[in-house]
NUFI-756674 format. One record per residue (C-alpha): residue number from 0; chain; x, y, z. Coordinates in Angstrom, 1 decimal, decimal comma, padded with zeros to 4 digits. Each point is the difference from the previous one (the first is absolute). Example, Ala and Ser with C-alpha at 12.3 -4.5 7.8 and 13.67 -1.06 7.14 Angstrom:
// NUFI-756674
i;ch;xx;yy;zz
0;A;012,3;-004,5;007,8
1;A;001,4;003,4;-000,7
// end
This chain:
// NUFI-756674
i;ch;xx;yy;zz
0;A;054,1;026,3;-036,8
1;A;-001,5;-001,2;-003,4
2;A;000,5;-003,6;001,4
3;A;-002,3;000,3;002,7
4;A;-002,7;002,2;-002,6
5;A;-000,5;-003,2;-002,0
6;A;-000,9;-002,4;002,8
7;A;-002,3;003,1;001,6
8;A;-001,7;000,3;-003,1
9;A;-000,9;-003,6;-000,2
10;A;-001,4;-000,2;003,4
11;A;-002,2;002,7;-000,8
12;A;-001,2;-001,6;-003,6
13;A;-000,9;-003,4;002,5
14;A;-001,5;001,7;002,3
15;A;-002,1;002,1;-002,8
16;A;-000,8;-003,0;-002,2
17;A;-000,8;-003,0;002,5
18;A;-003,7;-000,2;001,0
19;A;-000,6;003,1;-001,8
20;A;-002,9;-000,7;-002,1
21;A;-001,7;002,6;001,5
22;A;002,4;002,9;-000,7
23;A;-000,1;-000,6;-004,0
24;A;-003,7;-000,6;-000,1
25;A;-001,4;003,1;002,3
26;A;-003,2;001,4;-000,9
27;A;-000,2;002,7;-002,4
28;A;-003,5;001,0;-000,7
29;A;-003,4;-001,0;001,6
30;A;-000,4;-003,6;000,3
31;A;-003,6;-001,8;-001,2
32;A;-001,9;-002,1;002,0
33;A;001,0;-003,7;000,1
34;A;-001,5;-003,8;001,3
35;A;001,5;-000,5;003,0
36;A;003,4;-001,5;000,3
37;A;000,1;-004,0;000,7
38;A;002,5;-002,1;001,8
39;A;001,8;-003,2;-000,2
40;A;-002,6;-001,3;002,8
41;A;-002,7;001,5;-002,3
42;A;000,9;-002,3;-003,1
43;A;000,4;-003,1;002,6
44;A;-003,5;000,7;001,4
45;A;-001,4;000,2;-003,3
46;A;002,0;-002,9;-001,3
47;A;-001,6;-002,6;002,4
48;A;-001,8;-002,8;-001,0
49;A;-003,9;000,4;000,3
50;A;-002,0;-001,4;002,9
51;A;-002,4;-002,6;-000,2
52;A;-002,7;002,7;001,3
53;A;000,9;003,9;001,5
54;A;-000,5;000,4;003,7
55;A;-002,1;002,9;000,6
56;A;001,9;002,1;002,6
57;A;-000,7;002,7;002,0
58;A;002,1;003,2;000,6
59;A;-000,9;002,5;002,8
60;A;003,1;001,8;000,8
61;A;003,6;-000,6;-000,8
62;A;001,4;002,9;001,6
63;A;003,0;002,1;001,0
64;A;001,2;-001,2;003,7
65;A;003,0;001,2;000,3
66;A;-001,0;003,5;000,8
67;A;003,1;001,8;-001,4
68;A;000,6;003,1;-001,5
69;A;002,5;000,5;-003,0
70;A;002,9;001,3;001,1
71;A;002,3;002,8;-001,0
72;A;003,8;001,6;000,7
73;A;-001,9;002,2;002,9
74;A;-002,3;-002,5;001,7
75;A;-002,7;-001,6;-001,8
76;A;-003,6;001,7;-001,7
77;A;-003,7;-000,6;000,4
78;A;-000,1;-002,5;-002,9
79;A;-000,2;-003,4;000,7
80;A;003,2;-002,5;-001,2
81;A;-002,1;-002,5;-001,9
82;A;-002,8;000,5;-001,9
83;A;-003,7;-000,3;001,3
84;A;-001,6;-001,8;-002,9
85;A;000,9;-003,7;001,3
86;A;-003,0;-000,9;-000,5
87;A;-000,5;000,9;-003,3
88;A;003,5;-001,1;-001,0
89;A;-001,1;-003,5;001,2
90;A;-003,5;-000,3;-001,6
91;A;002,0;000,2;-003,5
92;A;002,6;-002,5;000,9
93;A;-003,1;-002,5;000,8
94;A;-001,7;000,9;-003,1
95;A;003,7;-000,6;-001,9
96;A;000,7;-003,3;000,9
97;A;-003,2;-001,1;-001,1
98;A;-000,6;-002,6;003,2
99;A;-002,6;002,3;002,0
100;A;-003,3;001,9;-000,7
101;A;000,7;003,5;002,1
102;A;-003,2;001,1;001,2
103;A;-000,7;003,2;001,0
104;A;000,2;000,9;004,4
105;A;002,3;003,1;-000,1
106;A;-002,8;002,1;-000,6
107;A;-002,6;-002,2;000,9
108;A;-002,9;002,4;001,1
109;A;000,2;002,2;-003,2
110;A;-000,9;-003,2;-001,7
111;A;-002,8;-000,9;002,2
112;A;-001,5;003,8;-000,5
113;A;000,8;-000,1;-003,2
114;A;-002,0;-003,7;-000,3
115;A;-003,0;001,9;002,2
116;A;-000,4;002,6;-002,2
117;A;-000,1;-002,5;-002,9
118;A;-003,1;-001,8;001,7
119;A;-002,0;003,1;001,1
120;A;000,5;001,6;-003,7
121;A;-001,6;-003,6;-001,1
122;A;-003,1;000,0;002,5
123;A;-000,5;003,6;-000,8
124;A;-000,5;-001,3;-003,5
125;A;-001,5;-002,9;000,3
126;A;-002,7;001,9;001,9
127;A;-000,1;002,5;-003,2
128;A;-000,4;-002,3;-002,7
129;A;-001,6;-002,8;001,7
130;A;002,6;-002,5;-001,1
131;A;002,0;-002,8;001,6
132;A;003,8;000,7;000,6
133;A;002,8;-002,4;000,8
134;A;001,4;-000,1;003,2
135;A;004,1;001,1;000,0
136;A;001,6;-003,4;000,2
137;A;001,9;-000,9;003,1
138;A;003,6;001,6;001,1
139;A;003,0;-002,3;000,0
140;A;001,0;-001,3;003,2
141;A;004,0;-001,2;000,7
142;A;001,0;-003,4;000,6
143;A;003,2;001,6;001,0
144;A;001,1;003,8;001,6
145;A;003,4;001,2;-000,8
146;A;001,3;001,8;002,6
147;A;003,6;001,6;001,4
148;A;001,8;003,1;-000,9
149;A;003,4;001,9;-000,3
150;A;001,2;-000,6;003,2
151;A;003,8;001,6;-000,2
152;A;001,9;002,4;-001,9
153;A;003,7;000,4;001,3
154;A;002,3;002,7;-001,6
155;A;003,7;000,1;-000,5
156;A;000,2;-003,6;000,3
157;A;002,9;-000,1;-001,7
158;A;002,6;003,5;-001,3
159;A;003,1;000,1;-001,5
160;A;001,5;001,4;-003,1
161;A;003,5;000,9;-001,4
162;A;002,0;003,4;-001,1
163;A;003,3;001,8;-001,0
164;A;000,8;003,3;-000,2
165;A;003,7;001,6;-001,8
166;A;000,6;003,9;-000,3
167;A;-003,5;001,1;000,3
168;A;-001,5;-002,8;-002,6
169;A;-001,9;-003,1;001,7
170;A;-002,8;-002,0;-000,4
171;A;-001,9;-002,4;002,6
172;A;-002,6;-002,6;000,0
173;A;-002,4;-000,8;002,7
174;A;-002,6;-002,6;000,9
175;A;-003,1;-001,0;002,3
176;A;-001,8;-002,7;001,0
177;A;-003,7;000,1;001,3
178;A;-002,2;-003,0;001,0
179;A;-003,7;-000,3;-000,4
180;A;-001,8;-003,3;002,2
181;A;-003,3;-000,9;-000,9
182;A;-002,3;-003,5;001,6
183;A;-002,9;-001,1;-002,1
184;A;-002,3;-002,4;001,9
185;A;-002,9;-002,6;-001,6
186;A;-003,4;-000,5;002,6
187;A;-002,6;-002,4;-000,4
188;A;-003,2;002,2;-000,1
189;A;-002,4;-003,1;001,6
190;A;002,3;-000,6;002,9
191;A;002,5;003,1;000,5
192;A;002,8;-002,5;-000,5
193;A;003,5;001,7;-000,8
194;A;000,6;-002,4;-003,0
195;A;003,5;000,8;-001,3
196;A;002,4;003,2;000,9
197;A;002,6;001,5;-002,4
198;A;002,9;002,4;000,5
199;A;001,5;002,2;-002,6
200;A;002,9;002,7;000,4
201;A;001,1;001,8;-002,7
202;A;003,3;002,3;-000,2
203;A;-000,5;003,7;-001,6
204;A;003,4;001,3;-001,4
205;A;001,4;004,1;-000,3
206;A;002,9;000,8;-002,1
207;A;001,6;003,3;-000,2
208;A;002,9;000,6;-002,7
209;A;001,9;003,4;-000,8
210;A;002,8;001,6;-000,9
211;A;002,2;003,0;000,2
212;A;002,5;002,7;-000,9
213;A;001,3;003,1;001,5
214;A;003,0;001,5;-001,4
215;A;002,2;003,4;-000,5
216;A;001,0;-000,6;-003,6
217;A;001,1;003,2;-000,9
218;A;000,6;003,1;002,2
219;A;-003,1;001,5;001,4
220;A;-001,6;-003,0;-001,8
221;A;-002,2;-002,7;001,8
222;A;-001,4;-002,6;-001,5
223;A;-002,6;-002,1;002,1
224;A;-002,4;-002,6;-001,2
225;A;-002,1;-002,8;001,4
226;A;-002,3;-002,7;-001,0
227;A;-001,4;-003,2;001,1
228;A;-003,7;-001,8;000,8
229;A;-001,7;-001,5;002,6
230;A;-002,2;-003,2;-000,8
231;A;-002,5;-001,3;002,9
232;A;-002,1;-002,6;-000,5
233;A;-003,7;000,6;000,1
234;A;-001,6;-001,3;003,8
235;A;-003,4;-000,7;-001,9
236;A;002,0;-002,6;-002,6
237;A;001,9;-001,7;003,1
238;A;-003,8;-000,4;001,6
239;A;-001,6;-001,0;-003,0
240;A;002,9;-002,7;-000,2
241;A;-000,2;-001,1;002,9
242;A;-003,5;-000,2;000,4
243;A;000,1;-001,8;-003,7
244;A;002,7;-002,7;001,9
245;A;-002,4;-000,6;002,9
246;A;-003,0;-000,9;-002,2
247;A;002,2;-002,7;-002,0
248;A;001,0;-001,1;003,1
249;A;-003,4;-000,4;001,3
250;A;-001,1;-001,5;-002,6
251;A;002,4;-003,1;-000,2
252;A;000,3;-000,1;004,1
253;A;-004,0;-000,3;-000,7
254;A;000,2;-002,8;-001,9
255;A;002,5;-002,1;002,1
256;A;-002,6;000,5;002,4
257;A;-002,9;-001,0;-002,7
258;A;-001,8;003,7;000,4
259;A;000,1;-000,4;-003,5
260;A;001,3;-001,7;-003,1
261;A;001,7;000,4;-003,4
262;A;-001,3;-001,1;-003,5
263;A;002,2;-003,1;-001,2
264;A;000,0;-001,9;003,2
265;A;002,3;-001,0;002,2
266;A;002,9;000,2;-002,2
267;A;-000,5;003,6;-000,5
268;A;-000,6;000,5;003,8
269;A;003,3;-001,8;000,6
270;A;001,8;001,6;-002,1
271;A;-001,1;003,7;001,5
272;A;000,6;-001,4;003,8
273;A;003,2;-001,5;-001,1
274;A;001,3;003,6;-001,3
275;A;-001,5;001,8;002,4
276;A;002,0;-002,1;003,1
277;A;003,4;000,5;-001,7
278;A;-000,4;003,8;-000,4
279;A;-001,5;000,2;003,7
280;A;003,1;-002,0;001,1
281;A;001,6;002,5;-001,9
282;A;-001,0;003,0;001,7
283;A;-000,2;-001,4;003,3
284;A;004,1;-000,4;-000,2
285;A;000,6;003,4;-001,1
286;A;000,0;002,6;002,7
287;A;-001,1;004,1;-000,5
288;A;003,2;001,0;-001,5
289;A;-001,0;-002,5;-003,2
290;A;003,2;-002,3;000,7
291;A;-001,3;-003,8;000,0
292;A;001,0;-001,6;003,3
293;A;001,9;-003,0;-001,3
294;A;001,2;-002,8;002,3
295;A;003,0;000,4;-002,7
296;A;002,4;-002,4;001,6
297;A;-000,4;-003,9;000,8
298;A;001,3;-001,7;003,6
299;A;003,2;-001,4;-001,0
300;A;003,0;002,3;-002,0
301;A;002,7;-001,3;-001,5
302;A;002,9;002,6;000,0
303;A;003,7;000,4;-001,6
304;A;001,9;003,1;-000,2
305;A;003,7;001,5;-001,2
306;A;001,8;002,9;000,9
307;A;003,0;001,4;002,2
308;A;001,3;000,6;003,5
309;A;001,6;002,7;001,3
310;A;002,2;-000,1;003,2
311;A;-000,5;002,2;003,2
312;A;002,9;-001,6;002,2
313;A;003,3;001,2;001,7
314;A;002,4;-000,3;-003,4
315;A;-000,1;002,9;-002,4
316;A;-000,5;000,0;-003,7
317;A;-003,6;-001,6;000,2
318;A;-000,8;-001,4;-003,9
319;A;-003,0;-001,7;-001,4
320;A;-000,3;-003,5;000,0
321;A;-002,5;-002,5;-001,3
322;A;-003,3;-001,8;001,7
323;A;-002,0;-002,6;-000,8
324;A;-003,4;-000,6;002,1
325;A;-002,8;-002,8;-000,9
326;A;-002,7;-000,3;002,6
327;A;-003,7;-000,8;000,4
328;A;-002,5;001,6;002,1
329;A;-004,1;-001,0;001,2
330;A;-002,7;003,1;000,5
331;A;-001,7;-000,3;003,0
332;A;-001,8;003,4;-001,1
333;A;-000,4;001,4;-003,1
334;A;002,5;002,4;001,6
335;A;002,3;-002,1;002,2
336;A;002,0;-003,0;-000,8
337;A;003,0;-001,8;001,1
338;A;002,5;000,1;-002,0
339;A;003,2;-002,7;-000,2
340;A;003,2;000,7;-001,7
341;A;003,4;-001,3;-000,6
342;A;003,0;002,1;-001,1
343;A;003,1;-000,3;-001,6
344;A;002,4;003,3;-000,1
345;A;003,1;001,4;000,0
346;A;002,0;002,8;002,5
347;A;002,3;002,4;-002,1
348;A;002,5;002,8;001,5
349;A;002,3;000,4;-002,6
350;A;003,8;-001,4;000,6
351;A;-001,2;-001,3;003,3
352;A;-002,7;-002,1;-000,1
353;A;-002,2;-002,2;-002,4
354;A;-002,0;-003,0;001,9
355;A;-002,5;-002,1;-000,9
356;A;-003,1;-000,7;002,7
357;A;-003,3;-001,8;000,0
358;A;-003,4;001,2;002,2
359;A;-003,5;-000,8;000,4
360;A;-002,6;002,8;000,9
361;A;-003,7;-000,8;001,5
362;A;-001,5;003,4;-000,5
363;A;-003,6;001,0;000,7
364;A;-000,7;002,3;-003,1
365;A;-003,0;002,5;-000,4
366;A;-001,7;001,0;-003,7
367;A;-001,4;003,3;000,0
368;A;-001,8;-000,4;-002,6
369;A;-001,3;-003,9;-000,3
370;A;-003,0;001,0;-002,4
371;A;002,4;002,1;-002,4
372;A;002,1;-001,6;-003,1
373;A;002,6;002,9;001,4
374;A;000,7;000,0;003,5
375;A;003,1;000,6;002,8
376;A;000,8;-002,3;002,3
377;A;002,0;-000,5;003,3
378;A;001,3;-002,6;002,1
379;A;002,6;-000,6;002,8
380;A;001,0;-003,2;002,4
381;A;002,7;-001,9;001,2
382;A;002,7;-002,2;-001,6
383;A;003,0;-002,2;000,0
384;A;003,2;000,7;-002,0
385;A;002,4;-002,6;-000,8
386;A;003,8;000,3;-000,8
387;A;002,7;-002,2;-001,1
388;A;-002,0;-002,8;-001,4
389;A;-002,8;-000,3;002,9
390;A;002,7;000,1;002,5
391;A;-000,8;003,1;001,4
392;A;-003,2;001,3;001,0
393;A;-001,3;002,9;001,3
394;A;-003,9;001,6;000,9
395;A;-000,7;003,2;-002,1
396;A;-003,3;002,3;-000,3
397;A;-000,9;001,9;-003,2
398;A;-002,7;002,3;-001,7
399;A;-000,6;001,0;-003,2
400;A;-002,3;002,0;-002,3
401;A;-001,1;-001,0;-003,9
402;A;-002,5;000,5;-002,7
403;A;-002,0;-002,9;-002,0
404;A;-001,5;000,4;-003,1
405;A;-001,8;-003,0;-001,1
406;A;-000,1;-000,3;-003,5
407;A;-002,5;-002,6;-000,1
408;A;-002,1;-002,0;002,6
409;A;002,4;-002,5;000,3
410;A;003,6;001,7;-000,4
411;A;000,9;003,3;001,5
412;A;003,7;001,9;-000,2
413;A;001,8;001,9;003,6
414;A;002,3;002,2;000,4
415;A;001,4;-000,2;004,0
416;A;002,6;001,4;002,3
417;A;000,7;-001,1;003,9
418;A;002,3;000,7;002,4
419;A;001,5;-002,8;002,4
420;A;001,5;000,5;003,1
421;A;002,2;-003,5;000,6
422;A;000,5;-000,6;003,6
423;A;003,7;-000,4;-000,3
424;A;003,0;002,0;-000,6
425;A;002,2;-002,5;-001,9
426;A;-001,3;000,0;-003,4
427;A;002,5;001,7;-001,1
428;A;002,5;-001,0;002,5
429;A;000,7;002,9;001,3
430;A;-001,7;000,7;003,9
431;A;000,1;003,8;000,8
432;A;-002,4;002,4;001,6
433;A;-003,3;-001,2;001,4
434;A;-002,0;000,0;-002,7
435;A;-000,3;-003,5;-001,7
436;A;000,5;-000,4;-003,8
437;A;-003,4;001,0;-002,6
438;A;-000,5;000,0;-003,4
439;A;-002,7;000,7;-002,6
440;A;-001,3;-002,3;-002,9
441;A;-001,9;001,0;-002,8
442;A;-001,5;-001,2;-003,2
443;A;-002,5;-001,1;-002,4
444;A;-002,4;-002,9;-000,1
445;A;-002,7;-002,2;-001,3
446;A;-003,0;-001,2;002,2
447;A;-002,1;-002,7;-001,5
448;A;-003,8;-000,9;001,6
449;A;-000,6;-003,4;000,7
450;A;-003,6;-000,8;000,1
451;A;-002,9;001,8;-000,7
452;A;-001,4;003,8;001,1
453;A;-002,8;002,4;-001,2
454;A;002,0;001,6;-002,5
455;A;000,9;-003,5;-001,8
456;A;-003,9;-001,1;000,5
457;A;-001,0;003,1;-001,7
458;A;002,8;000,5;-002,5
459;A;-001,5;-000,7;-003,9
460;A;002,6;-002,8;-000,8
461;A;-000,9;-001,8;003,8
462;A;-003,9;000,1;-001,3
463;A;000,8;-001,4;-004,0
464;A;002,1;-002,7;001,8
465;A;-002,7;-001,0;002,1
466;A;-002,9;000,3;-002,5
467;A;002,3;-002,0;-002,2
468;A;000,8;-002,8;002,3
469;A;-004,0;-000,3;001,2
470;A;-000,8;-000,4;-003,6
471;A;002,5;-002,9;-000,6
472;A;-001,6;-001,7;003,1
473;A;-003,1;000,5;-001,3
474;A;000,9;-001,1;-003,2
475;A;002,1;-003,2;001,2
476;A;-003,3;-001,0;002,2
477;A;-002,5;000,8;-003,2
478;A;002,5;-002,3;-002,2
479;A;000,0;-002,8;003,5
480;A;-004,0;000,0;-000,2
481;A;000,0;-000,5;-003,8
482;A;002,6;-003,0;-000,4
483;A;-002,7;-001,0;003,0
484;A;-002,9;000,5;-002,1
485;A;001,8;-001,9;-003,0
486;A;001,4;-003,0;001,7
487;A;-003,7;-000,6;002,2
488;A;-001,9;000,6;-003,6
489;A;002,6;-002,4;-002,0
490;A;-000,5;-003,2;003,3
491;A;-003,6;000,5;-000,7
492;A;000,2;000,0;-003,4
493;A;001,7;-003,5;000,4
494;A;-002,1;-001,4;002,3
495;A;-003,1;000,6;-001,9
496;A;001,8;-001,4;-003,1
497;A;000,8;-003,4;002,3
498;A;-004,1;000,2;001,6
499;A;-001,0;-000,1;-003,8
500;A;002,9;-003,1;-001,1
501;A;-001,4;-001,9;002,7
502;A;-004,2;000,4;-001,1
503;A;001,1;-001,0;-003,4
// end
């Protein structure tokens, strides 16, 4: 029993010490007031280069539309999911990336009473005093309203988690995701023009950890003790993200569009647009569940494989045998191709029978998984099998299952089995019963890419090559126009020198 105490007891201490921050750092004592917490979109906003000159921008209401209420184990509560201070959340991200002038239109008529009161408390004492006063100079008016809101909030987007449990002592893990939408809008004030749209979604994530022990260890002696933590991520910080995320977004969507325009020129403003298409690209490739949607594998596969037979035929004492199978196969789909094979293998029964055979295979095979580096895969389809040197040939069907793992873009290792069903009953020589002769073939293979796909266009090593060979071009036609320059400079060197000879 100790055996199985030593593995339990590790399971526990993972489950304990993985992700746990929390649990050793759990408030103690009354906590001061702090700044508020920042995020990584925070330090990008504030880390953009300047404008030439802020927009002044108007904010009336970024608001809560989803209309949901927070939910709980028995239904849900009267408090809304997300919080209701979009608005304000979005004034400080404009104000933090230093591109905008916010001007106030939340609360617009306290600031006209308040400028009302100003003006008659002047005029009253003007009229006391007999002097002059100073009009209030005039309000701000936006070149540009910001407008949009939280439009979705989705719960238990995503659950799981993980546990064990021995003689009353177990521990489990558990895990949710949430999803917060938000759309962020730019309109032209002078003619109501919808000048650039942005969409941000950012995922919240729950964790819940714990741990625990129940256990007679004496008699009339219970010991029972528990512990663990549960971790959720504030919904304010994903808004405040998000919202953080749409502002940079509208920013350099602005200036592809020339709403406005970075200090530095249009290096700077390349640079930004440049960035900001590959991480859009990015994200537009990756789906809800944060997996990056890949075209992972090119048109044309090259394919070889080695592994064994086994024989399902009339004579007893089947035995493995070897099998050798090379093939190549075109995707007309991400996931369906058509695969071609050739095979070489051999048909044991032990004592009785060992023969040599040849086949080909056309199989139409189907990845499950075409945007994975991991995925299964199945195929099935008809064949030929030859005996005795080509002499004999006979139609055959198989279908098979495998797994791929592609260890790069261009190479990827299988594992297969398949079961054929050869419509004869003489490969072993031996005709009885009505069932013809079968056997299975298994193995392990290599498939290698030929060509490009996403996942070579994207991989780090793809990029350096390319950025390498551009700057050789680059570098071969810079060197072309200066021998140019040199030879055209030395000619008219030498014709001058002749123009001169010839005046003397």
């Amino acid at each position: 029993m100790n055996y199985f105490k030593r593995p339990l007891g590790l399971i526990l201490l993972l489950l304990i010490v993985t992700s746990c921050g929390s649990y050793f750092s759990q408030p103690l004592d009354i906590q001061n007031a702090r700044i508020g917490e920042t995020t990584d979109a925070t330090y990008t906003l504030r880390n953009l280069p300047p404008p030439t000159a802020p927009a002044v921008v108007g904010v009336y209401r970024f608001e809560d539309q989803t209309g949901q209420f927070k939910q709980t184990e028995n239904g849900s509560t009267f408090s809304n999911a997300v919080t209701q201070g979009g608005t304000t959340i979005l004034i400080k991200a404009l104000e933090d990336s230093r591109w905008f002038t916010p001007i106030e239109r939340e609360n617009l008529d306290n600031l006209l009473n308040e400028r009302q009161i100003i003006n008659t408390t002047r005029k009253d004492y003007a009229l006391q005093t007999g002097t002059q006063q100073q009009p209030l100079p005039a309000l701000l008016y936006a070149g540009v309203l910001i407008e949009g809101g939280i439009v979705s909030y989705d719960t238990n987007v995503l659950t799981g988690g993980v546990g064990a449990r021995y003689f009353g002592a177990g521990g489990s893990s558990k895990y949710r995701q949430d999803r917060v939408t938000i759309y962020l809008r730019a309109v032209n004030t002078q003619t109501g023009k919808i000048a650039k749209t942005v969409y941000v979604s950012k995922s919240i994530y729950s964790q819940a950890v714990d741990a625990s022990l129940f256990r007679y260890v004496n008699f009339r002696r219970l010991l029972e003790a528990e512990t663990g933590f549960t971790r959720n991520e504030p919904g304010q910080l994903a808004v405040k993200e998000a919202i953080e995320k749409a502002v940079e977004a509208l920013i350099i969507e602005g200036i592809e569009v020339g709403l406005w325009y970075p200090e530095g020129g249009d290096t700077v403003a390349q640079k930004l647009i440049t960035d900001y298409r590959s991480e859009k690209e990015v994200a537009e490739r990756t789906d809800v569940y944060q997996r990056e949607l890949l075209d992972r594998r090119s048109k044309w596969r090259f394919e070889a494989g080695a592994g064994g037979t086994y024989a399902n035929n009339d004579l007893g004492n089947p035995y493995y045998e070897y099998s050798l199978t090379a093939g190549l196969k075109y995707n007309l789909s991400p996931f369906l191709g058509i695969n071609a094979q050739g095979n070489g293998y051999r048909i044991k029964n032990t004592g009785l029978l060992n023969r040599q055979f040849v086949s080909t295979d056309l199989n139409l095979e189907f990845t499950v998984l075409p945007y994975e580096k991991f995925s299964p895969f199945i195929y099935a389809g008809p064949g030929i099998n030859f005996a005795n040197s080509f002499k004999i040939s006979d139609f055959k069907a198989q279908a098979g299952l495998g797994f791929e793992y592609l260890i790069s873009p261009s190479i990827g290792i299988k594992v297969y089995g398949d079961y054929n069903v050869v419509f004869s009953d003489q490969m072993d020589y031996e005709v009885a019963g009505v069932r013809d002769d079968q056997y299975y073939k298994f193995g392990a293979g290599i498939n290698i890419y030929l060509g490009n796909n996403q996942a070579k266009e994207n991989s780090p090593n793809y990029i350096q090559r390319r950025e390498a060979r551009e700057l050789k071009r680059l570098s071969k036609r810079q060197n072309e126009n200066d021998s140019t320059g040199i030879i055209v400079d030395s000619l008219s060197r030498k014709r001058t020198n002749q123009n001169s000879n010839q005046g003397q």
